[in-house]
C-alpha atoms as a printed R data frame, in Angstrom:
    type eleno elety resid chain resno       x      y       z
1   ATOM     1    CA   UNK     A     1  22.034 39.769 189.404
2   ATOM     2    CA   UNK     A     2  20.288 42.392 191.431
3   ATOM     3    CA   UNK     A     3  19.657 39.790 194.018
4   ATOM     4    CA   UNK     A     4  23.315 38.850 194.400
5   ATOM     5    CA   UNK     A     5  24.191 42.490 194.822
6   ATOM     6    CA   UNK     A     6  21.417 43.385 197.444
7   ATOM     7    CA   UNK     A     7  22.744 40.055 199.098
8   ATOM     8    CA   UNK     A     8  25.978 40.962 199.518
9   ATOM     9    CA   UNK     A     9  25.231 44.857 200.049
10  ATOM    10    CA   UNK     A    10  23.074 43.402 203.370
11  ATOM    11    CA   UNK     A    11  26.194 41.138 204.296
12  ATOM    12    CA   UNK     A    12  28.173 44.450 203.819
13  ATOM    13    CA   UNK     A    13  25.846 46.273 206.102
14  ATOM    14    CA   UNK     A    14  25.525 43.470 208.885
15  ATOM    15    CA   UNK     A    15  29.377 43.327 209.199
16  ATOM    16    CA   UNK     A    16  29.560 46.804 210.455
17  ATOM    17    CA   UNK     A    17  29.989 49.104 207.043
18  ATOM    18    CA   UNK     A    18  32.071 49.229 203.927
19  ATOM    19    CA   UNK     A    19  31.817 50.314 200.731
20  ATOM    20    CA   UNK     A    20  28.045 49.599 198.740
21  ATOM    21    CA   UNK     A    21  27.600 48.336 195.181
22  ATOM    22    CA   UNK     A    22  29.275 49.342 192.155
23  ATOM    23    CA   UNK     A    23  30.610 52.755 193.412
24  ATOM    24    CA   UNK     A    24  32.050 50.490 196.516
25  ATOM    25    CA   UNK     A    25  34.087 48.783 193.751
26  ATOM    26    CA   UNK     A    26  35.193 51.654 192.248
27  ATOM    27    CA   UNK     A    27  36.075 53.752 195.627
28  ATOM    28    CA   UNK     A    28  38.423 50.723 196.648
29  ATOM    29    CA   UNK     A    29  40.048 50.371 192.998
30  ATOM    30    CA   UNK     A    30  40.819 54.259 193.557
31  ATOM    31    CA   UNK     A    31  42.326 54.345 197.000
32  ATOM    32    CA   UNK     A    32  44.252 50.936 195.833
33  ATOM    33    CA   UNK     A    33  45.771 52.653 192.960
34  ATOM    34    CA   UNK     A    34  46.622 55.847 195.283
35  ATOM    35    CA   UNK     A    35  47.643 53.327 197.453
36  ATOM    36    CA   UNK     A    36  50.526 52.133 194.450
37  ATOM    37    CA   UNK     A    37  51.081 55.316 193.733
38  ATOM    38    CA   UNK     A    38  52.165 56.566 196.700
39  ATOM    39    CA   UNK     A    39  54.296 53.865 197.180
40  ATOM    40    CA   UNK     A    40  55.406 54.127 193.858
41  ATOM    41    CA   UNK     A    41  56.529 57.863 194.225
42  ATOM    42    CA   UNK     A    42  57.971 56.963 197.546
43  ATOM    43    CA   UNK     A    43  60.558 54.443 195.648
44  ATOM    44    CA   UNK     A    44  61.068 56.552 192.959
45  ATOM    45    CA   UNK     A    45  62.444 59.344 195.031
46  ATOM    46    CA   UNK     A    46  64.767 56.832 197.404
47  ATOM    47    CA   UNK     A    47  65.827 55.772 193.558
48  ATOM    48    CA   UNK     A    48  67.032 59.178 193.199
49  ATOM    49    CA   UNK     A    49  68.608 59.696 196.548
50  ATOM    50    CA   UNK     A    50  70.363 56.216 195.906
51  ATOM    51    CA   UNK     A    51  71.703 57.672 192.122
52  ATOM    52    CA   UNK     A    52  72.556 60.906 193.593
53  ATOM    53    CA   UNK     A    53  75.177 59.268 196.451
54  ATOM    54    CA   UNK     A    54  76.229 57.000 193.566
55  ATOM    55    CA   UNK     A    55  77.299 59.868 192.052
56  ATOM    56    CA   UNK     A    56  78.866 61.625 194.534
57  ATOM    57    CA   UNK     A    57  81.041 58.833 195.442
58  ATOM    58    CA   UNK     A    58  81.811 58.325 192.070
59  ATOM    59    CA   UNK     A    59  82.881 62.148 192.082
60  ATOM    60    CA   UNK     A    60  84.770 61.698 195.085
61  ATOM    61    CA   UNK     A    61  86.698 58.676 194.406
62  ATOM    62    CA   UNK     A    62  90.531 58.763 193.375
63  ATOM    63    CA   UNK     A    63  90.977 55.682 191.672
64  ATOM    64    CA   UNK     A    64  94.653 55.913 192.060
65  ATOM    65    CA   UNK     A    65  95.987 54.339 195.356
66  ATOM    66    CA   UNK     A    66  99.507 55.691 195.125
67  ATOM    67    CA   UNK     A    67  98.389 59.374 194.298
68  ATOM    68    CA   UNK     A    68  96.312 58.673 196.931
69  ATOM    69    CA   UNK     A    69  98.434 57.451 199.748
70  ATOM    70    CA   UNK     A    70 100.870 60.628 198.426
71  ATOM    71    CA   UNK     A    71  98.265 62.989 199.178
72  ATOM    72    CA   UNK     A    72  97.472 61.358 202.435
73  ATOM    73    CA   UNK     A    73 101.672 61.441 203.348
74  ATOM    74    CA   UNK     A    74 102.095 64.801 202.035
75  ATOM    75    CA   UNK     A    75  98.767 66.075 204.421
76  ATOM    76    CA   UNK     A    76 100.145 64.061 207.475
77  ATOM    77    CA   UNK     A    77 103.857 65.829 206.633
78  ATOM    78    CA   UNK     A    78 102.391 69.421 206.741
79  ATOM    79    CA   UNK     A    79  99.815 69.548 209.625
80  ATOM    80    CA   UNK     A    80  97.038 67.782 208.999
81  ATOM    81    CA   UNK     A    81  95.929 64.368 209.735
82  ATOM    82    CA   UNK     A    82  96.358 62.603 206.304
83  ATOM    83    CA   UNK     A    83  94.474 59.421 206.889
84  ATOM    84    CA   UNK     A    84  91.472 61.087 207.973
85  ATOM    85    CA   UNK     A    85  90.932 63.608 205.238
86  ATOM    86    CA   UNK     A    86  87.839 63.350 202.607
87  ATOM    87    CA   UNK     A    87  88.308 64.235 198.861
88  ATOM    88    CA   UNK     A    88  86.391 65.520 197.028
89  ATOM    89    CA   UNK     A    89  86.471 66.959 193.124
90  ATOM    90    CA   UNK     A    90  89.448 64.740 192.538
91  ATOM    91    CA   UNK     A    91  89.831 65.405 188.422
92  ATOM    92    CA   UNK     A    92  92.627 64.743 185.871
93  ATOM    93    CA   UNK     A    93  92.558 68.416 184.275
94  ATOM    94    CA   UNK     A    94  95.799 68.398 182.924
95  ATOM    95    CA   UNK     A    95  97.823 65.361 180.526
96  ATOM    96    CA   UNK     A    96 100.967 66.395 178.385
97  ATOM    97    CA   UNK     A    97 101.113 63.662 175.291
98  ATOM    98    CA   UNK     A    98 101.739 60.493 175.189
99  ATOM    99    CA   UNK     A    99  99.942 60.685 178.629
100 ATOM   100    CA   UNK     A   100 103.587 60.173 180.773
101 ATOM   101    CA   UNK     A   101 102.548 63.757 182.353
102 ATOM   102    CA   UNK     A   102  99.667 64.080 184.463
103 ATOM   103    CA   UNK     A   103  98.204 67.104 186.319
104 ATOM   104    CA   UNK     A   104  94.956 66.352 188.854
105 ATOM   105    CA   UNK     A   105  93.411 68.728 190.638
106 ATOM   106    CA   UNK     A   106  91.825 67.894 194.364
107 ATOM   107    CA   UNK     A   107  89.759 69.233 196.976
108 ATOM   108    CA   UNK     A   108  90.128 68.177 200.774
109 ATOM   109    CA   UNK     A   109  88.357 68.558 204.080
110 ATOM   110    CA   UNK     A   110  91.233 67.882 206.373
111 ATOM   111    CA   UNK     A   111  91.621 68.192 210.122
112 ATOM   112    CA   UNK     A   112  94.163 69.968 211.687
113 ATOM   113    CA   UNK     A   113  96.973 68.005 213.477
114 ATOM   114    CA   UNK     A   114  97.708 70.491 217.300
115 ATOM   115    CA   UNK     A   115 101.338 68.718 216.887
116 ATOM   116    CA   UNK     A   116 101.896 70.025 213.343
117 ATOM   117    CA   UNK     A   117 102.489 66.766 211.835
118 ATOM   118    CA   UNK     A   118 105.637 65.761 215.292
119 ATOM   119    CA   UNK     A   119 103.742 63.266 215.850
120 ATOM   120    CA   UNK     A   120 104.244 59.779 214.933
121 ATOM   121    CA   UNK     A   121 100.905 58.051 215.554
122 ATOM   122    CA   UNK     A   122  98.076 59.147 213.074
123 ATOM   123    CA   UNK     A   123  95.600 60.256 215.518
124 ATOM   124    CA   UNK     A   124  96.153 61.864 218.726
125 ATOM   125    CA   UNK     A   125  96.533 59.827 221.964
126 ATOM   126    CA   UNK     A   126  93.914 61.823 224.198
127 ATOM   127    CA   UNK     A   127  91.414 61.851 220.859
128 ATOM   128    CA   UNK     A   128  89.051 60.869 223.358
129 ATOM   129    CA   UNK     A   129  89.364 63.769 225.336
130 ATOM   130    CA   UNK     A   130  88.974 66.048 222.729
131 ATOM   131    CA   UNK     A   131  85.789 67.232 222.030
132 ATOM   132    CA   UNK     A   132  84.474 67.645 218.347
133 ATOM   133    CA   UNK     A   133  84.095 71.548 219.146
134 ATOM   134    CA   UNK     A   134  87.866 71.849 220.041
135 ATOM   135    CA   UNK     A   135  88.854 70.034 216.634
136 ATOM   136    CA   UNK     A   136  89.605 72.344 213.450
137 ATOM   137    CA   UNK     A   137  88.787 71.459 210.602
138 ATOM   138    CA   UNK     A   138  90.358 73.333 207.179
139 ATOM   139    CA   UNK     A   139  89.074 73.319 203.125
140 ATOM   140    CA   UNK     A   140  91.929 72.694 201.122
141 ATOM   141    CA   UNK     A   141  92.395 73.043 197.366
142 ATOM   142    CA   UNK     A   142  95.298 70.946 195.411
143 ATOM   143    CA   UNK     A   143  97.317 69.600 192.800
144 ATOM   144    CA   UNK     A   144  99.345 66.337 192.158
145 ATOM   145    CA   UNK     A   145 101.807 66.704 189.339
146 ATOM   146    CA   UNK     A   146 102.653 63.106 188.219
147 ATOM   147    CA   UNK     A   147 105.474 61.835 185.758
148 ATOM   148    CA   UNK     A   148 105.341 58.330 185.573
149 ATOM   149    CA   UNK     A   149 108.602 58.312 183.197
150 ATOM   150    CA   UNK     A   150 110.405 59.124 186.551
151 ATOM   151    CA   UNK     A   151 107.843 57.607 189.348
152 ATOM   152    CA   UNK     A   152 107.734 60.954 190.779
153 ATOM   153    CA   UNK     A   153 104.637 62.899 192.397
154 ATOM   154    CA   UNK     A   154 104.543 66.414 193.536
155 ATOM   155    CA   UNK     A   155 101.823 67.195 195.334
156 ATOM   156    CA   UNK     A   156 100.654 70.680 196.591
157 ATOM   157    CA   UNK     A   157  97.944 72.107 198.626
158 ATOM   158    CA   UNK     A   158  96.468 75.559 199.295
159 ATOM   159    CA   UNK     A   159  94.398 77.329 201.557
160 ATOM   160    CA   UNK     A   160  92.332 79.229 199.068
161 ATOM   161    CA   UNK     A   161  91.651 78.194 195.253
162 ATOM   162    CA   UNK     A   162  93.178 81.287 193.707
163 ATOM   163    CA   UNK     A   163  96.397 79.947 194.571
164 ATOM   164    CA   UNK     A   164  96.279 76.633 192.960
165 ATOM   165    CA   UNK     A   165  95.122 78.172 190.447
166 ATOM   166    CA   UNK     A   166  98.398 80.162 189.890
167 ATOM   167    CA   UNK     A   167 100.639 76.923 190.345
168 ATOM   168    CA   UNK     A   168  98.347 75.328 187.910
169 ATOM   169    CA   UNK     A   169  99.112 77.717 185.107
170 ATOM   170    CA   UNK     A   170 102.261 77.370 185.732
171 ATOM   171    CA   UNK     A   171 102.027 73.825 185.669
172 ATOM   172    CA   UNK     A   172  99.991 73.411 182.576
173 ATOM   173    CA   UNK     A   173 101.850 75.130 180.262
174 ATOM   174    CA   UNK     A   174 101.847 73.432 177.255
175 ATOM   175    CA   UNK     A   175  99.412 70.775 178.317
176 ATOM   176    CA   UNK     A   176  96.451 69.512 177.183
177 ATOM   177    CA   UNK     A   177  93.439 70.937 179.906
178 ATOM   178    CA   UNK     A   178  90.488 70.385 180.734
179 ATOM   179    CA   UNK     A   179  87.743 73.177 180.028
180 ATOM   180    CA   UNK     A   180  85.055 74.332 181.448
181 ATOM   181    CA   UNK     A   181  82.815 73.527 185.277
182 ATOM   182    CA   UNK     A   182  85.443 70.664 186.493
183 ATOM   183    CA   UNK     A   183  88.433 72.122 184.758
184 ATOM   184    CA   UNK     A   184  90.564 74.951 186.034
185 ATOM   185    CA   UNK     A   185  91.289 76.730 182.881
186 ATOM   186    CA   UNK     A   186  88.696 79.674 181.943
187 ATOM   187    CA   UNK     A   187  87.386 79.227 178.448
């Protein structure tokens, strides 16, 4: 056995270095398995990115084309460019039984339309001139009051959260809310 090992120790040595005997062995098997590791940590944490987006589109996403597209008109109506806005937080935080009632609450990142909502087309015809720092971009907080007894959908949208807030109260009463970090009623 010792012969083997001194033979291949000397082939070791005559190709130009490497790792000698049993600790040789063992020094690979360790930078292999920090090798894996690595690797293993890197793909663990992409994982985790990968979840976390999952979530947040999950978060994001309405789920309801026609409260959607309402939102959308009702942004385009008042000033903003509807088709381009992102949601976010959209939540049903308020149902009045059998379920015919619904209140949602919404978040928006919306930019704002120079026109005021004149215009016909969606986007501006010089959008190419403009540059990104000349666009305006507002946070806006809002509800969508739904009764599908009557197909009808009020939607509303505020500048500041305090004041969906109030229309919310108003809106709720007698509802059954949501409580607590995604709700808007304070336990």
């Amino acid at each position: 056995m010792k012969g083997k090992q001194r033979a291949s120790n000397a082939a070791v040595r005559r190709s130009g270095g490497g790792f000698k005997g049993v600790d040789g062995c063992r020094a690979v098997k360790v930078q292999i398995r920090n090798t894996l590791l690595r690797a293993l940590a890197r793909t663990n944490e992409n994982r985790m990115n990968w979840l976390k987006q999952l979530q947040q589109k999950w978060d994001d996403w309405c789920g309801d084309r026609e409260m959607e597209t309402s939102i959308r008109t009702h942004l385009s109506r008042n000033g903003y460019f509807g088709k381009t806005a992102k949601f976010r937080a959209v939540r049903l935080v308020a149902v009045q039984r059998p379920g015919w009632l619904q209140i949602y609450r919404f978040e928006a990142e919306a930019r704002v339309d120079p026109d005021g909502g004149k215009s016909i087309a969606s986007e501006p015809a010089s959008a190419e001139s403009e540059t990104t720092a000349d666009r305006k971009y507002h946070q806006l907080f809002g509800l969508v009051r739904e009764d599908h007894r009557q197909n009808v959908s009020n939607v509303r949208v505020f500048e500041s959260e305090s004041q969906r807030k109030e229309l919310f109260d108003r809106w709720s009463e007698g509802l059954v809310c949501l409580r607590g970090a995604k709700g808007l009623v304070s336990s």
